[in-house]
Structure formats: structure tokens, C-alpha cells
C-alpha positions as CSV (number, residue, x, y, z in Angstrom):
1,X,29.6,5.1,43.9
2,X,26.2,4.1,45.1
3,X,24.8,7.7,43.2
4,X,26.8,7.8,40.2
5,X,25.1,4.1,39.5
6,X,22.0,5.5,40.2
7,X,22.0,8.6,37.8
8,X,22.8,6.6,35.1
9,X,20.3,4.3,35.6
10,X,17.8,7.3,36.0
11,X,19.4,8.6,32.7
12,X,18.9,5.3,30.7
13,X,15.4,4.8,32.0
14,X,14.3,8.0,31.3
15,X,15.3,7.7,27.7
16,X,12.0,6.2,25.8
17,X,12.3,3.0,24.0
18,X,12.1,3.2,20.3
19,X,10.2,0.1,18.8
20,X,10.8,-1.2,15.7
21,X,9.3,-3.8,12.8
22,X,10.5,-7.1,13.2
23,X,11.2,-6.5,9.3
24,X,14.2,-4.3,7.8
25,X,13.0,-1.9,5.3
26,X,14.9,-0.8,1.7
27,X,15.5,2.9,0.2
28,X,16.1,4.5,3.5
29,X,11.9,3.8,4.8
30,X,11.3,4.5,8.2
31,X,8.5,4.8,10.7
32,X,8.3,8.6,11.6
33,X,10.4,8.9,8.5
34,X,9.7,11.9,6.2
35,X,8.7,11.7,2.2
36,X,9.4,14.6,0.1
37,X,7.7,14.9,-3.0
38,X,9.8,16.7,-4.9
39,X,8.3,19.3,-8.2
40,X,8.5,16.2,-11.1
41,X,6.2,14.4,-8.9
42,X,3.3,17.2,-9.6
43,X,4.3,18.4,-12.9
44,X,3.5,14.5,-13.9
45,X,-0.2,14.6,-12.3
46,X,-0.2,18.4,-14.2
47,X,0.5,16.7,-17.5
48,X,-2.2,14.2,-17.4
49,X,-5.0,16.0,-15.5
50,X,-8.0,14.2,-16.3
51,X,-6.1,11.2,-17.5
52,X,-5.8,9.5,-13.8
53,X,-7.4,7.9,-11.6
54,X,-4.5,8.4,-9.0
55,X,-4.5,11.7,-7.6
56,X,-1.8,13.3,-5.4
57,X,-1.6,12.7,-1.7
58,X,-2.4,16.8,-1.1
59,X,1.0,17.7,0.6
60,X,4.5,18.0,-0.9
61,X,5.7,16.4,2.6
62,X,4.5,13.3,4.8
63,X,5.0,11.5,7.8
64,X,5.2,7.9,7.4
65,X,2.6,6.8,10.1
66,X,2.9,2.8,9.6
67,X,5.3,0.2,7.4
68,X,4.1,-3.0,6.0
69,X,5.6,-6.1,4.3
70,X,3.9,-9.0,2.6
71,X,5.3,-11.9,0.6
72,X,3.2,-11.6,-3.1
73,X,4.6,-14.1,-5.8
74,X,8.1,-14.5,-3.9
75,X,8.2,-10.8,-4.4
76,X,8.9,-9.1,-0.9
77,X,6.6,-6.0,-0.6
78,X,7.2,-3.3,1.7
79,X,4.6,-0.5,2.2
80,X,5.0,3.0,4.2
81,X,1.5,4.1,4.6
82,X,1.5,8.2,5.4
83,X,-0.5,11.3,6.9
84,X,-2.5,13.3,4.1
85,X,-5.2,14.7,3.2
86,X,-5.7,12.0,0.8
87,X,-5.1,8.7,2.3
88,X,-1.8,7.1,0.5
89,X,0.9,5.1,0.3
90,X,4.2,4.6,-1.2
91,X,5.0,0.4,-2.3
92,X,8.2,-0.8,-2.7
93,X,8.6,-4.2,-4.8
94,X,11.7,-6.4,-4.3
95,X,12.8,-9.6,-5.5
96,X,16.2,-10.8,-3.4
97,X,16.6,-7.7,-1.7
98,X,16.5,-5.7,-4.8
99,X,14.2,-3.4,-5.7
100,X,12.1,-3.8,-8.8
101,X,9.8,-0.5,-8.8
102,X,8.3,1.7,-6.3
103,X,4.6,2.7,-6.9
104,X,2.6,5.2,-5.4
105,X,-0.8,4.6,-4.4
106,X,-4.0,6.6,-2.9
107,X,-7.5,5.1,-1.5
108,X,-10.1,5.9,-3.8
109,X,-12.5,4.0,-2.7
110,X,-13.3,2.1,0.7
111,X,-16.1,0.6,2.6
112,X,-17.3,-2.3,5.2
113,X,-19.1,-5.2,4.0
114,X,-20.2,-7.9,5.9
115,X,-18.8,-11.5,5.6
116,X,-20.6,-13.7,3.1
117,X,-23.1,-10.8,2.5
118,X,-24.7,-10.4,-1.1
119,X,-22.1,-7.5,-1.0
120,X,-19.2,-9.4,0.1
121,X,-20.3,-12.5,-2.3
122,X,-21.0,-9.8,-5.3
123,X,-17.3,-8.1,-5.2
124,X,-15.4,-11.7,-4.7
125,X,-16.8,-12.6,-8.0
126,X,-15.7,-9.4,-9.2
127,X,-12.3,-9.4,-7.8
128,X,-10.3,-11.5,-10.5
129,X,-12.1,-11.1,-13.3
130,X,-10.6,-10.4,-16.4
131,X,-11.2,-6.5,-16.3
132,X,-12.8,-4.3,-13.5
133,X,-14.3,-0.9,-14.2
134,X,-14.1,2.0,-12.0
135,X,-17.6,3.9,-10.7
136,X,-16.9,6.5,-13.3
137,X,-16.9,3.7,-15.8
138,X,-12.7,3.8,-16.6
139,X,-11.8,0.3,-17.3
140,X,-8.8,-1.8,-16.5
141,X,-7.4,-5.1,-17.2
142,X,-6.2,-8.2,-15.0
143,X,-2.5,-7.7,-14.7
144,X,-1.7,-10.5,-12.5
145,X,-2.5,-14.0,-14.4
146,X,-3.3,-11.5,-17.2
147,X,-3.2,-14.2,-20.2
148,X,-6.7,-14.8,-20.5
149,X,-6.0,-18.2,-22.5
150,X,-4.0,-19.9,-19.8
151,X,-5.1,-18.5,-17.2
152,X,-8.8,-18.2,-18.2
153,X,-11.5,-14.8,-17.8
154,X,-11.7,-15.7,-13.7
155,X,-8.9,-16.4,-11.7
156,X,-9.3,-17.0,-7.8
157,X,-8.1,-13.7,-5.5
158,X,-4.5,-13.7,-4.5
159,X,-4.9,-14.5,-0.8
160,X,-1.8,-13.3,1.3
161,X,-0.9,-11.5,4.8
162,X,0.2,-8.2,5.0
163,X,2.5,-7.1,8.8
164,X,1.7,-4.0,9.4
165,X,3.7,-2.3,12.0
166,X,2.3,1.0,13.0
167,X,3.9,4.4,15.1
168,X,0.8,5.2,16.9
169,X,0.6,1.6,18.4
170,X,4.5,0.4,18.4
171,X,3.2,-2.8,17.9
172,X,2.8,-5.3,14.7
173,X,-0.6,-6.6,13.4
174,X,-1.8,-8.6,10.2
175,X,-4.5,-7.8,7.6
176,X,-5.5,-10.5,5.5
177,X,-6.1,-9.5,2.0
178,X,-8.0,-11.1,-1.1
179,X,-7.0,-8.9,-3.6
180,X,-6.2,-8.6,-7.4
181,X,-4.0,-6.5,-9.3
182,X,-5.1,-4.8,-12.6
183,X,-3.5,-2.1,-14.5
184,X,-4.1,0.3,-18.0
185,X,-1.9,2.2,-20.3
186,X,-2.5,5.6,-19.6
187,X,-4.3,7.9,-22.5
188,X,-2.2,8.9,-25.3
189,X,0.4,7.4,-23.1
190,X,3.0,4.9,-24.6
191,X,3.3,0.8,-23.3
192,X,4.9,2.1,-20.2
193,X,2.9,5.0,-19.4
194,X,1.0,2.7,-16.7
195,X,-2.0,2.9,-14.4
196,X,-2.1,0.3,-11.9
197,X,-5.4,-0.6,-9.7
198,X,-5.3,-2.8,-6.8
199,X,-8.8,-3.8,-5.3
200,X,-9.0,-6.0,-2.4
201,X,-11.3,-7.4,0.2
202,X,-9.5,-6.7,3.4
203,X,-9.9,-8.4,6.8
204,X,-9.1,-6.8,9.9
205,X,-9.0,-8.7,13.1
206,X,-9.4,-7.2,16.5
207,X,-6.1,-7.8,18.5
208,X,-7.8,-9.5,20.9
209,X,-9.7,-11.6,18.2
210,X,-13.3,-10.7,19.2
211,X,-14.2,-9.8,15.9
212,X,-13.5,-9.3,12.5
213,X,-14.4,-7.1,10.1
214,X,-14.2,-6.9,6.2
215,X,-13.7,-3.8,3.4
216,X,-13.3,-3.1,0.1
217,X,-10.4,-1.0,-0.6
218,X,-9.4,0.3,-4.2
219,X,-6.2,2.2,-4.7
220,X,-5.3,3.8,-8.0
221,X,-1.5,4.2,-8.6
222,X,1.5,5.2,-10.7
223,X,5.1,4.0,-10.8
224,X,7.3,6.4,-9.3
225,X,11.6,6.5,-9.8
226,X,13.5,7.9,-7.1
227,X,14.3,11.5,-8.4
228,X,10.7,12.5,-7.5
229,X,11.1,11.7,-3.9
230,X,13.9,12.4,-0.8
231,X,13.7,10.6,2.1
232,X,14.4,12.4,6.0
């Protein structure tokens, strides 16, 4: 009796323990999960070469490394951050556990700056202003608080928490963002041929709060619908 206990307590143990978020996640996401862009998601970036900022993430399949959710506007926003060549992710809006849109985003642009630097001062201003211009001098328009008569040409950053949970840690930790969303209608595109741009100042906090450190992070993106995609 005293052996047949103990094998299947040797069996159990030896059976690794599979963390999870703290948060359930819609359309099937996972950590370790698998994204399949599917050929419509390509033929759309070949039909607008030149027209995007967004580009695609470089692999027709991904590993979804780490899952997010924040709370933006009592919108609950889930986020499955993946392994590419070009560093993306795939955002999934919801509004009472139903889902609104799913866009997908890739880092265009990201660097340190240091807290309440000329740097850091210079792109807080810049950050909620009426419209934001990429490097390559394509502009783009506020698209949160976008009526510039109510809501006047500066609006303060949208300040929220994003819990990110990650697969190479199995552990959750917060970013703090600062960030504004801005968006354009795509050339020769109609009203809902859209290009979204979300720029933020991140901050990321060491886990054992030594430090801090800031960023700016820019990520072009598109909406995506579901037939471009399988998840595994």
C-alpha cells in the first residue's frame, strides 16, 4: 500500500505545474498558444504596399510569449504579445465580455528616456496633442478625445496599468503607461479603411523596485476580423 502511495505521488510531482494569468482571456488566447495568419492577412499588406505604416510580423505562425489586460475607458483590453522577427502584438477590445475589434499591432519605434529629461518632458507634450507625425513625416490624428472643440488641441495622456503575465517568467508584472491613441484613414482607403497609432511613454519597474525605467514605444496597427487568423 505504502508503494502504490508513493508512485503516485512521484507521478503527480513529477508532472510540472502550469501557471496561469490571474485574468481569463477571450477568442481562444493562450500563453504558448499558436497564431496563424492565414493568406488574406498578407494579401491585405500586398494591396496597400506603401500605404502603411504597419508592417507584418515576418512569419505566417507565432508563439504567443506573454498575455496582457488593462482596463482603458471601461473597455477590458487583452493583449497576446508574440515571437517575430518584427516585434508584435495582437489586441483584443471588449466591452462586458464582448468583443468589439481585434487589432494588430507591430513596434515601430522604441527607446529609453530618462524621467523628467528634456526628452521625457519633450514627448509628454507631444503625447495628446491633437495630431502626431511619424519620422517619415505621415501624419495622424487624436482618436481618443478626438473633438478638438470639447475636448480642446491638448488633452492630458491616458494614464492606466497594463498586467502583463509572461511564459518565460510564469509570473505577472505591471507596466504603467502614459499613452494616446491616434489613428488615419488609410490612402485611397474609404472611412473604415483605418490606421491606428498608439504612442506611449512606458514605465517599467524592476520586480524588486530598485529602479525604474522609461520608453517611448509607437506601434502602427490595423483592425483585423477573425477569418485572417486560427488559433492552436
Amino acid at each position: 500500500m505504502f508503494d502504490r502511495v508513493k508512485r503516485i505521488w512521484k507521478k503527480q510531482s513529477d508532472e510540472p505545474i502550469q501557471a496561469k494569468p490571474s485574468f481569463t482571456l477571450p477568442i481562444g488566447l493562450r500563453i504558448n498558444g499558436v497564431i496563424k495568419f492565414n493568406a488574406s492577412f498578407d494579401t491585405y499588406f500586398l494591396l496597400n504596399t506603401g500605404k502603411l505604416q504597419t508592417v507584418p510580423c515576418g512569419n505566417e505562425e507565432v508563439v504567443i510569449q506573454s498575455v496582457s489586460k488593462s482596463t482603458i475607458f471601461g473597455l477590458d483590453i487583452y493583449r497576446a504579445y508574440f515571437d517575430a522577427p518584427t516585434k508584435s502584438l495582437l489586441q483584443v477590445n471588449t466591452e462586458r465580455e464582448k468583443v468589439n475589434d481585434v487589432i494588430f499591432f507591430n513596434r515601430a519605434f522604441c527607446f529609453e528616456v530618462i524621467y523628467n529629461s528634456k526628452d521625457y518632458n519633450n514627448w509628454l507634450d507631444m503625447i495628446g496633442f491633437k495630431d502626431i507625425k511619424t519620422p517619415d513625416g505621415i501624419e495622424f490624428f487624436r482618436d481618443w478625445m478626438s473633438d478638438i472643440e470639447t475636448d480642446g488641441e491638448y488633452v492630458q495622456p491616458i494614464k492606466y496599468s497594463e498586467r502583463i503575465f509572461s511564459s518565460e517568467t510564469m509570473s505577472e508584472s505591471w507596466i504603467t503607461h502614459e499613452s494616446m491613441l491616434y489613428s488615419r484613414i488609410i490612402p485611397d482607403g474609404t472611412e473604415e479603411d483605418i490606421e491606428y497609432l498608439l504612442t506611449s511613454i512606458i514605465k517599467n519597474e524592476d520586480p524588486r523596485g530598485s529602479y525604474s525605467r522609461y520608453f517611448v514605444e509607437i506601434w502602427p496597427g490595423i483592425v483585423v476580423n477573425k477569418t485572417q487568423f486560427e488559433l492552436f
